[in-house]
Backbone as JSON, one array per atom type, in Angstrom:
{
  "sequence": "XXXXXXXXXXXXXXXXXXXXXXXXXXXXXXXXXXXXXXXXXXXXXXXXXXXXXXXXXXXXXXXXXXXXXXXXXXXXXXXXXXXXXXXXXXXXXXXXXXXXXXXXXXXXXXXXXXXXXXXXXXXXXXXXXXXXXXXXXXXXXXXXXXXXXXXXXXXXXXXXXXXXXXXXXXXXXXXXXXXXXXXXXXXXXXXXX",
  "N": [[17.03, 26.55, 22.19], [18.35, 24.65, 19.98], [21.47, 25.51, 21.32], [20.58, 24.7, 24.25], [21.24, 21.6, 23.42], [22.98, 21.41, 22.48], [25.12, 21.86, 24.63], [24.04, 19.88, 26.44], [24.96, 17.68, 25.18], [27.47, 17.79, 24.8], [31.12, 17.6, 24.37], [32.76, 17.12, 26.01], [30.48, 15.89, 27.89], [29.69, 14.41, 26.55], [31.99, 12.07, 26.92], [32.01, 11.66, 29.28], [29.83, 10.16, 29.49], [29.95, 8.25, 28.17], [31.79, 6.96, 29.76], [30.88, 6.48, 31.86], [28.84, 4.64, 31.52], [30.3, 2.68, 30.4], [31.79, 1.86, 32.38], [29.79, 0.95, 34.42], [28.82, -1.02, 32.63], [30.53, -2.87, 32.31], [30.5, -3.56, 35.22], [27.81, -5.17, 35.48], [28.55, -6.98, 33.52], [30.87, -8.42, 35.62], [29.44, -9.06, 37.42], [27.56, -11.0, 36.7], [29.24, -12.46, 35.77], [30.93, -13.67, 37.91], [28.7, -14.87, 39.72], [27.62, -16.48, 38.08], [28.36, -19.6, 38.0], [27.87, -19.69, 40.57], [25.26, -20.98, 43.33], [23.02, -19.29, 43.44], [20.61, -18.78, 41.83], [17.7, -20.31, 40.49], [19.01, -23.07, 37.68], [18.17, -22.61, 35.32], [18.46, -20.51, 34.46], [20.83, -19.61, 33.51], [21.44, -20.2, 31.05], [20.8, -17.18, 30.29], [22.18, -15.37, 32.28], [24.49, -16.1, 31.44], [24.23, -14.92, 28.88], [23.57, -12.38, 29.63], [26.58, -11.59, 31.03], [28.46, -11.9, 28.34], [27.48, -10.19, 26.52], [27.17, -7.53, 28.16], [29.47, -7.32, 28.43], [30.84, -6.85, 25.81], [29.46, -4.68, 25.43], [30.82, -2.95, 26.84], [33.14, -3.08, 26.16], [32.49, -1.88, 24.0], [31.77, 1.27, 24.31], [33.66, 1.76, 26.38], [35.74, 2.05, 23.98], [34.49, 4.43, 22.66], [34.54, 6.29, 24.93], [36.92, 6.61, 25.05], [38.01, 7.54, 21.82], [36.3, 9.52, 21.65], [37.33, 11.44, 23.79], [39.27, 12.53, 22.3], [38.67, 14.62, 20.67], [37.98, 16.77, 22.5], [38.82, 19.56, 23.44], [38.73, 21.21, 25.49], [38.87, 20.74, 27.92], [41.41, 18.98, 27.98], [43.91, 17.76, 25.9], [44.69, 15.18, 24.05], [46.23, 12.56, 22.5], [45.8, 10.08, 19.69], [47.91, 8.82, 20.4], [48.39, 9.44, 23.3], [46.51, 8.35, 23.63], [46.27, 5.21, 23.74], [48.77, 4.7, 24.06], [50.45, 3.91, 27.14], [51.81, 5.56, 29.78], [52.01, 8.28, 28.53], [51.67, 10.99, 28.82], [52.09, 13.71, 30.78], [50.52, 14.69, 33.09], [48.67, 13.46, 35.13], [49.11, 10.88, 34.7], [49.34, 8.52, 35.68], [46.41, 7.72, 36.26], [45.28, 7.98, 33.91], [46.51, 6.09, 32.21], [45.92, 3.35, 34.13], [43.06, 3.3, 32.84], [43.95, 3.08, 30.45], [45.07, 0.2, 30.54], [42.55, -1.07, 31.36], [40.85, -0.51, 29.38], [42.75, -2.17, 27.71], [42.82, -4.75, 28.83], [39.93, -5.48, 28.76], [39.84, -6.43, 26.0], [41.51, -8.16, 25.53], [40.06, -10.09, 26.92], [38.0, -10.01, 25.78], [38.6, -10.57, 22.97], [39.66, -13.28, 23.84], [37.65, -14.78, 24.65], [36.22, -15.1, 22.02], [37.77, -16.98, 20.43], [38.34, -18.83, 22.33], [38.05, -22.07, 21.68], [39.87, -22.11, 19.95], [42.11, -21.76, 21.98], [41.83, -23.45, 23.85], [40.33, -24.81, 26.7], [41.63, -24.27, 29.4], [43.55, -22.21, 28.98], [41.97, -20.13, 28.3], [40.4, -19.83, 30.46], [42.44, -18.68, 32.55], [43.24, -16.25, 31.02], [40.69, -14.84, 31.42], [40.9, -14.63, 33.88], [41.95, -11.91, 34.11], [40.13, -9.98, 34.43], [39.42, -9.11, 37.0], [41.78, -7.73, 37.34], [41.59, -5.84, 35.31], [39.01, -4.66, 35.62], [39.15, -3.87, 38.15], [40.71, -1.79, 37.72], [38.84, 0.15, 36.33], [37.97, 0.75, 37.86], [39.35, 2.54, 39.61], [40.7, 4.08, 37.77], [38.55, 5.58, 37.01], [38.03, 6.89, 39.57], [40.14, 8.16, 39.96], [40.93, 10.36, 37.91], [38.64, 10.65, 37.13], [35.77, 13.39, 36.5], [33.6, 13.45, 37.65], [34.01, 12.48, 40.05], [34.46, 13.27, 42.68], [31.48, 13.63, 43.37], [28.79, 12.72, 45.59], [27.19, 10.82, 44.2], [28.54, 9.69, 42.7], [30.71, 8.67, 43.82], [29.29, 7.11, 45.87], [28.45, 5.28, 44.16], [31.38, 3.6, 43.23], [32.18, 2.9, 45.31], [30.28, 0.72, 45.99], [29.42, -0.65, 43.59], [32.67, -1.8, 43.78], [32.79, -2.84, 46.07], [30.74, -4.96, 45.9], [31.74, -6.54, 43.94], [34.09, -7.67, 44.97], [32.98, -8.75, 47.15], [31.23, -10.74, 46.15], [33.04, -12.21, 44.66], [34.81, -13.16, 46.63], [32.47, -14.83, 47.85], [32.56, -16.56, 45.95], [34.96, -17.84, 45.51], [35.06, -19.26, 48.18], [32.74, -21.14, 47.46], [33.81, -22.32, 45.53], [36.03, -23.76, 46.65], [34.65, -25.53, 48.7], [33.33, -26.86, 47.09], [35.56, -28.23, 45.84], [36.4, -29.63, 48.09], [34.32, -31.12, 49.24], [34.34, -33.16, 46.53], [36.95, -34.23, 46.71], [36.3, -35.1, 49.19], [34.95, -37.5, 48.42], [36.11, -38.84, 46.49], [37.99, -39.75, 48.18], [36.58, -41.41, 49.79], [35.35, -43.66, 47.68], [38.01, -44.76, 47.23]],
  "CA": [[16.88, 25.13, 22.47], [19.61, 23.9, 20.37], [22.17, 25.6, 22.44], [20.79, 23.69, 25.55], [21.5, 20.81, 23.41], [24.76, 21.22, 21.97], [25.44, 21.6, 25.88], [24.12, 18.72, 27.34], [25.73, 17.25, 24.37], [28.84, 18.56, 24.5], [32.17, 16.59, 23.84], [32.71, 16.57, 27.31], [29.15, 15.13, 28.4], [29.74, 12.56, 25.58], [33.16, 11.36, 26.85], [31.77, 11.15, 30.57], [28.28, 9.28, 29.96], [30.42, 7.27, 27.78], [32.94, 6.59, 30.67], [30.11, 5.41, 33.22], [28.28, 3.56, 30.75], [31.33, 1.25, 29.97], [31.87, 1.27, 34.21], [28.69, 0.15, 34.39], [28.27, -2.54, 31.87], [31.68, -3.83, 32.96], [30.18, -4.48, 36.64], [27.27, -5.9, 35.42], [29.87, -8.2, 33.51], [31.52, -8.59, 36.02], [29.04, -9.59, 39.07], [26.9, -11.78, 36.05], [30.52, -13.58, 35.11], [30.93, -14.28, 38.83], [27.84, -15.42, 39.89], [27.21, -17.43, 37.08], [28.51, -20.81, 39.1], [27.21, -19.94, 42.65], [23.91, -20.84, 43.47], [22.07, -18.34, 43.98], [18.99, -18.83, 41.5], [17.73, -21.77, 39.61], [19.57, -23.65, 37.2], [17.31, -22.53, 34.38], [18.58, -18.62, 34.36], [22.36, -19.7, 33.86], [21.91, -19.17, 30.32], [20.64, -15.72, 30.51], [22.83, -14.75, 33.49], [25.54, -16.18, 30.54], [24.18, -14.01, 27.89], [23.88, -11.05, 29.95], [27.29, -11.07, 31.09], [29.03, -11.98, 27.38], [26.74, -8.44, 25.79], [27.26, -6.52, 28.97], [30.73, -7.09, 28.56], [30.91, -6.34, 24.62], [29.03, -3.34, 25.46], [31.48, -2.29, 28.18], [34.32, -2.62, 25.53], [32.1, -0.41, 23.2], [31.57, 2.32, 25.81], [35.11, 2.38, 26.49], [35.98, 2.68, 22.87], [33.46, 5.5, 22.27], [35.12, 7.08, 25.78], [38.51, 6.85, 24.35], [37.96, 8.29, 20.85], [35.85, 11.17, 22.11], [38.29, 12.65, 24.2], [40.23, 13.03, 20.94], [37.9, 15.92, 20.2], [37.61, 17.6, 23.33], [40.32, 20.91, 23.29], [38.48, 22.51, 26.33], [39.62, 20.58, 29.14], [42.58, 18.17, 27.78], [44.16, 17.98, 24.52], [44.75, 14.04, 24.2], [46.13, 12.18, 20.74], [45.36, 8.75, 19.95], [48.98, 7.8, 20.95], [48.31, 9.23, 24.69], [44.94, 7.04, 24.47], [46.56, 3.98, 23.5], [49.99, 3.89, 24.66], [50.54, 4.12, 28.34], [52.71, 6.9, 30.44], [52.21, 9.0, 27.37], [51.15, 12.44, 29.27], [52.92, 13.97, 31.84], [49.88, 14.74, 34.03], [47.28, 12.11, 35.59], [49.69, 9.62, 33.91], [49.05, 6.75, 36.31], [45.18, 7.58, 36.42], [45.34, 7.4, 32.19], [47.08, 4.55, 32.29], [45.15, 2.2, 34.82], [41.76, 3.02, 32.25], [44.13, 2.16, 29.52], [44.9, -1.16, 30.65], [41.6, -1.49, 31.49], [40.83, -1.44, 27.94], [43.31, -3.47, 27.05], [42.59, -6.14, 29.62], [38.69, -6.58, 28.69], [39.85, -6.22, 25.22], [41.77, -9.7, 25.89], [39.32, -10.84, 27.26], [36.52, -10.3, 24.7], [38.99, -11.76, 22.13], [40.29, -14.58, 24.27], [36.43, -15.81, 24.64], [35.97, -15.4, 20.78], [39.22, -17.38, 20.2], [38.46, -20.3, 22.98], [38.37, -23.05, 20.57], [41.65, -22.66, 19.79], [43.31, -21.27, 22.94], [41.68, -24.37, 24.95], [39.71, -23.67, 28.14], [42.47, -23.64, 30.46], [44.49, -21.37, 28.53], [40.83, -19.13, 28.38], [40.47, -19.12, 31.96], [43.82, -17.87, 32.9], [43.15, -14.77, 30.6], [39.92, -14.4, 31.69], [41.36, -13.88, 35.57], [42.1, -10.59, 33.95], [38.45, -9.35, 34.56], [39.81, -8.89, 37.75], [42.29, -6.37, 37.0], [40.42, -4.8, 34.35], [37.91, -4.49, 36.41], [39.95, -2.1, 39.67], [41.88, -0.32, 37.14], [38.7, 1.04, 35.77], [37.05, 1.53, 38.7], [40.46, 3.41, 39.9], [40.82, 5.47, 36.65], [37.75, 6.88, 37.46], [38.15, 7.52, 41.2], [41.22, 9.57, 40.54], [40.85, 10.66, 37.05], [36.55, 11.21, 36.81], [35.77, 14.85, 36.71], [32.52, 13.26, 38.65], [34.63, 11.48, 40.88], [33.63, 13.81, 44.2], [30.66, 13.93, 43.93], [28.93, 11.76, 46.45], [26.43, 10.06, 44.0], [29.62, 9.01, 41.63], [31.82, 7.91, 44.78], [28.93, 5.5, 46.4], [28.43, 4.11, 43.13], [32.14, 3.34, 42.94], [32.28, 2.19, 46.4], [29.25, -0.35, 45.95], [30.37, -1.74, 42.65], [34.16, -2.22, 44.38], [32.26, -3.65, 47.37], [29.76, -5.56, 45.57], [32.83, -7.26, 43.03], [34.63, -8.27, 45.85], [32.13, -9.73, 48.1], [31.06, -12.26, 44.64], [34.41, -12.88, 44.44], [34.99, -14.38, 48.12], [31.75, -16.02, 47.78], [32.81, -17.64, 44.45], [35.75, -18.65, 46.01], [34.33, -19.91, 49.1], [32.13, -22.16, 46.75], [34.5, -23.38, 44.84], [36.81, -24.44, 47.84], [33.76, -26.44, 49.33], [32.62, -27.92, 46.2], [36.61, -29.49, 45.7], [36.6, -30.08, 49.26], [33.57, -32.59, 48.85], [34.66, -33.91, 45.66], [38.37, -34.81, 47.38], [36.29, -36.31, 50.4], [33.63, -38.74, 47.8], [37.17, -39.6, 45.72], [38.47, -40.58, 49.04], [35.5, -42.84, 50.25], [36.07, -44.27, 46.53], [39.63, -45.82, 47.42]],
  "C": [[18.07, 24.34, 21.93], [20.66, 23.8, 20.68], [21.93, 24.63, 23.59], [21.41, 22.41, 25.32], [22.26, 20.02, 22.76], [25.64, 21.35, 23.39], [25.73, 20.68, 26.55], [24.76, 17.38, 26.05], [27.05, 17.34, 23.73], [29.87, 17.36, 24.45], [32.17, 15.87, 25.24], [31.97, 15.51, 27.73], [29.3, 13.85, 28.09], [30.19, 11.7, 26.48], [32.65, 10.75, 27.92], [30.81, 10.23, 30.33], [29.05, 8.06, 29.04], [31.37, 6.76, 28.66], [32.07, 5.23, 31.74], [29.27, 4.66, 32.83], [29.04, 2.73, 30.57], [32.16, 0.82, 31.09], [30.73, 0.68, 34.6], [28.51, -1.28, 34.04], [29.28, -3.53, 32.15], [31.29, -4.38, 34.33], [29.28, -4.95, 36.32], [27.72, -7.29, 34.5], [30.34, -9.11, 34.3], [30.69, -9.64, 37.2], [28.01, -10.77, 37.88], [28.27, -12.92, 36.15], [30.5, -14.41, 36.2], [30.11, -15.22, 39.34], [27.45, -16.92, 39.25], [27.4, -18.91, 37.92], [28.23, -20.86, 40.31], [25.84, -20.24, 42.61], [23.04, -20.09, 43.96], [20.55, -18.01, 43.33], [18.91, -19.63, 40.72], [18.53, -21.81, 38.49], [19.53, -23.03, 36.0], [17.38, -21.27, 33.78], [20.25, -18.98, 33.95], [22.37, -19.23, 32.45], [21.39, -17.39, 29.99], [21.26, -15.37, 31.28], [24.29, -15.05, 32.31], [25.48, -15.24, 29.49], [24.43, -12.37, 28.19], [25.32, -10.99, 30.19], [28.18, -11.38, 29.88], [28.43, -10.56, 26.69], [27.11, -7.57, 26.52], [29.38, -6.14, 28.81], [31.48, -6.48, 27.05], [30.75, -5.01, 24.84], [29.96, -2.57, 25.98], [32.7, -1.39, 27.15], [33.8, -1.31, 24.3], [32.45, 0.43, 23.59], [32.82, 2.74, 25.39], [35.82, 2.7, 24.98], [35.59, 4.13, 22.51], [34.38, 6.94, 23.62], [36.32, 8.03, 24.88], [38.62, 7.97, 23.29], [37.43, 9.95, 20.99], [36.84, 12.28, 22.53], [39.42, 13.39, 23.33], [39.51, 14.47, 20.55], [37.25, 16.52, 21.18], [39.24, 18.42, 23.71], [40.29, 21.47, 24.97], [39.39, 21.79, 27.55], [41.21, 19.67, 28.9], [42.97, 18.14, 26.41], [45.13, 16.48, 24.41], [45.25, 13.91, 22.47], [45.7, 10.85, 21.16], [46.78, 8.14, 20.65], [48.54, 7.91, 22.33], [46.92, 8.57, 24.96], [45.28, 5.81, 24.43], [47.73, 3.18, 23.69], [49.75, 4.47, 26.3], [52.02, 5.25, 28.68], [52.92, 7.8, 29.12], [52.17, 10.95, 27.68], [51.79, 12.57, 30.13], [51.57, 14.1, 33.36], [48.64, 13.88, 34.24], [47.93, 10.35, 34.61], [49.22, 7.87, 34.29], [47.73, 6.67, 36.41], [44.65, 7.21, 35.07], [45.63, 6.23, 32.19], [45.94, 3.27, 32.77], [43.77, 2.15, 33.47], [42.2, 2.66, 30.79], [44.36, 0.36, 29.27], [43.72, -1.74, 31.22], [40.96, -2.05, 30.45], [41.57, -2.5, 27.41], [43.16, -4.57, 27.47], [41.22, -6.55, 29.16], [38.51, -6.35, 27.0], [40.47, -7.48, 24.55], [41.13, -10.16, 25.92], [37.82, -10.95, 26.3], [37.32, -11.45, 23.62], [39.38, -13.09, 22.67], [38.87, -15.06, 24.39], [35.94, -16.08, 23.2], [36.78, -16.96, 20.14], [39.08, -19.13, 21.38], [38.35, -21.7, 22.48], [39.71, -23.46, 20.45], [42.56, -22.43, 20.96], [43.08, -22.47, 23.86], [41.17, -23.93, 26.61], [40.45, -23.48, 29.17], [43.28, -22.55, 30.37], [43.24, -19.69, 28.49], [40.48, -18.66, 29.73], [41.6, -18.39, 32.53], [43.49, -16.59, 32.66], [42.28, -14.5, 31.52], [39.8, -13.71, 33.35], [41.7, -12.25, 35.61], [41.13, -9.65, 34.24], [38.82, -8.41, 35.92], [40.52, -7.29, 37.72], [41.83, -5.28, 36.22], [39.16, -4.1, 35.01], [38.48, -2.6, 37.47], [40.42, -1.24, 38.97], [40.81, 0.21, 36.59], [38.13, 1.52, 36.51], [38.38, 2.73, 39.46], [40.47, 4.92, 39.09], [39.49, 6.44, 37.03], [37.38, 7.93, 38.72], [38.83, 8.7, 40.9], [41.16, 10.56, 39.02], [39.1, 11.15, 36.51], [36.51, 12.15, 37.39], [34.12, 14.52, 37.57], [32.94, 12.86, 39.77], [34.4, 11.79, 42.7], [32.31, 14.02, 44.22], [29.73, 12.4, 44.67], [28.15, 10.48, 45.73], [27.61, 8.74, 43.1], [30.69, 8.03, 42.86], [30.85, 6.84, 45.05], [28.58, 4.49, 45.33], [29.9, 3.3, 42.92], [32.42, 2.53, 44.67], [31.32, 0.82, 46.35], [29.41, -1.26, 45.02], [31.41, -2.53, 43.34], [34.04, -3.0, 45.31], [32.11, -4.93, 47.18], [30.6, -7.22, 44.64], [33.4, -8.59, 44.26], [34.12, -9.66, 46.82], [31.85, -11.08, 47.5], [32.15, -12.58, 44.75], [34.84, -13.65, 45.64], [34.12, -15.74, 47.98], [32.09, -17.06, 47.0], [34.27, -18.39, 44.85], [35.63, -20.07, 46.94], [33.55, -21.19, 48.21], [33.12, -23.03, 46.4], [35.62, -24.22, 45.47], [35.84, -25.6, 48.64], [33.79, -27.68, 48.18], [34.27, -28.91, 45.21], [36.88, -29.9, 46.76], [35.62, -31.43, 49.45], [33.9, -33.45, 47.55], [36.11, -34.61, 45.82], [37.75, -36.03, 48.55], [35.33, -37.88, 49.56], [35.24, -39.44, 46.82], [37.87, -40.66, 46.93], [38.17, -41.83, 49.92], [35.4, -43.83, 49.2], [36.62, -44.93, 46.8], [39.09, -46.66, 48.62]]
}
């Protein structure tokens, strides 16, 4: 028995359930962050739809911490240091697939501190960063496309397709909104004059 469960507990196992746990909590981050200003459910949920995505997004950066470090102590399939986890083009092979999930960390690693930090950075200077979500976002859903030892199989691809979908689609909408809602506030300034 605890063979089976030095198995399903293996370094490996770790690194992965820690990979799609901190792809996970990053899209539910991600589609909470978005949402948050569209209307799509009463008024009265905004702060919980705020809380979830400020924890989901802590969590994410956990995760990906916990990813990171692990693979430090896995020999069998890669033999990683902390420099090739933390600097970029550090490995010769899967360099650009390493990479993208390092600046993944580093982007929602910004972005956790740049929302700690908004006080002093001022909210325009907080939103800017926070456009990083964005990128942080594809590069980790990337790193794992080309770099996730799950990455063919079909349950791991439509999850990565539906997230990537799902991001996107919020993101038009949230556009779309927010192009209307200065499009009426340009035409009520203009009945004003």
């Amino acid at each position: 028995m605890l063979d089976e469960l030095s198995t399903f507990f293996s370094v490996w196992n770790v690194t992965r359930g820690a990979a799609i746990t901190a792809y996970l909590l990053l899209f539910i981050s991600m589609i909470t962050g978005i949402s948050y200003k569209l209307p799509l459910m009463p008024k009265r949920y905004n702060q919980t739809v705020l809380t979830a995505h400020e924890a989901t997004g802590w969590f994410a950066l956990l995760f990906g911490m916990v990813h990171g470090i692990v693979l430090l102590f896995e020999k069998e399939y890669t033999s990683y240091t902390l420099i090739n986890i933390l600097v970029p083009f550090t490995v010769k092979h899967n360099a650009v697939s390493l990479c993208l999930g390092i600046f993944a960390f580093y982007g929602l690693l910004l972005l956790i501190l740049s929302t700690d930090f908004i006080k002093r950075l001022g909210k325009k200077a907080w939103k800017t960063i926070h456009f990083l979500s964005f990128p942080a976002f594809y590069s980790s859903l990337f790193h794992g496309v080309l770099i996730g030892s799950d990455s063919e199989s079909p349950v791991m691809l439509s999850l990565y397709i539906f997230t990537g979908v799902t991001v996107l689609f919020l993101t038009i909408l949230r556009i779309l909104h927010e192009w209307n809602r200065r499009k009426k506030t340009q035409a009520v300034n203009m009945d004003i004059q």
